[in-house]
C-alpha positions as MATLAB code, in Angstrom:
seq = 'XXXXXXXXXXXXXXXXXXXXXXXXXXXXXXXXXXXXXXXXXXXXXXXXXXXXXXXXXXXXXXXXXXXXXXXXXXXXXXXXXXXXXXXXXXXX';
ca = [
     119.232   82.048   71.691;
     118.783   85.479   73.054;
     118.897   86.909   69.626;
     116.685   84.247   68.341;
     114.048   85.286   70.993;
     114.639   89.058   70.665;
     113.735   88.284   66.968;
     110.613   86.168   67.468;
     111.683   83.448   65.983;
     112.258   81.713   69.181;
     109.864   81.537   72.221;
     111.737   82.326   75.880;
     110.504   78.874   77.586;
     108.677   79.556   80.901;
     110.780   77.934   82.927;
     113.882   79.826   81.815;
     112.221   83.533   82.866;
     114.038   83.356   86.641;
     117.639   82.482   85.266;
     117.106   84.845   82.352;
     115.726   87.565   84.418;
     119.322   86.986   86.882;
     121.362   87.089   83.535;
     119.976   90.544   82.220;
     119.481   91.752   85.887;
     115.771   92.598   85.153;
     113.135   92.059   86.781;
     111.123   88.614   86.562;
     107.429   89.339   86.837;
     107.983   92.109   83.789;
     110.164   88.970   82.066;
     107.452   86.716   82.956;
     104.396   89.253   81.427;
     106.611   89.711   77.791;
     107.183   85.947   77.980;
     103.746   85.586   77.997;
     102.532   87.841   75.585;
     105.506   86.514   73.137;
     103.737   82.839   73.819;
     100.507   84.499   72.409;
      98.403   83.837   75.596;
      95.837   86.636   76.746;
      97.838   88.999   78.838;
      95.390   91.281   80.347;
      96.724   91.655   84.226;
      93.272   90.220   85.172;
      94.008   86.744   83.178;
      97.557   87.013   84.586;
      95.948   87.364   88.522;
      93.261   85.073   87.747;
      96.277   82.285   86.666;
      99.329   83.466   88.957;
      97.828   85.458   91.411;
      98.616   89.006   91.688;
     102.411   89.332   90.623;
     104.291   92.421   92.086;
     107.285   93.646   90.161;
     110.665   94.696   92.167;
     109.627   98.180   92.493;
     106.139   97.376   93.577;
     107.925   95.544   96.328;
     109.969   98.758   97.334;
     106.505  100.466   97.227;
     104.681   98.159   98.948;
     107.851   97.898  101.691;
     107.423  101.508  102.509;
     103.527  101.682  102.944;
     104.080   99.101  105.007;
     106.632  101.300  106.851;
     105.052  104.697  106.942;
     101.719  102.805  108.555;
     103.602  101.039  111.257;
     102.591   97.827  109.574;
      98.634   98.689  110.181;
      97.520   97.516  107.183;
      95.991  100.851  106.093;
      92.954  100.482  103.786;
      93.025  102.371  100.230;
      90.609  105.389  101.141;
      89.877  108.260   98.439;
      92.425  110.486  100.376;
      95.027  107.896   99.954;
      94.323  107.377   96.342;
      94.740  111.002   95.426;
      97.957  111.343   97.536;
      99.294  108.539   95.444;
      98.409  109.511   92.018;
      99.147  112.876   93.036;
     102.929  111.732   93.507;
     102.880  110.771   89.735;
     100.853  114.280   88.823;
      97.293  112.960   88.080;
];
């Protein structure tokens, strides 16, 4: 089957993504988006939010984890500064 849906000729059903995604030890929301795409549905993030709500992957977890940390669980808004600092981390 996994072949058959790595080849296309097979579409990974829906409800299969969280049992797949424990198989392969990946991550389910990025399982979920390719699943999705595969199924030929729009897959802009905002038609994904506007279905699902916003999905976070793993590592947006881990990120979100240690804002949450750094800020003493304040809640910080996303100012300018804080923008820059973060896209500064990833050179941009």
């Amino acid at each position: 089957m996994l072949a058959m849906i790595k080849a296309g000729t097979a579409k990974l059903p829906l409800d299969r993504i969280a049992g797949l995604a424990r198989a392969l030890e990946c991550d389910p929301v990025m399982l979920f988006m390719l699943a999705i795409e595969q199924l030929g549905g729009d897959t802009t993030e905002l038609a994904v939010r506007q279905i699902f709500g916003t999905l976070v992957t793993e590592n947006g977890v881990a990120w979100l984890e240690e804002i949450r940390r750094a800020s003493d669980h304040t809640n910080p808004s996303l100012t300018s500064k804080a923008r820059s600092a973060i896209r500064g981390i990833f050179g941009k």
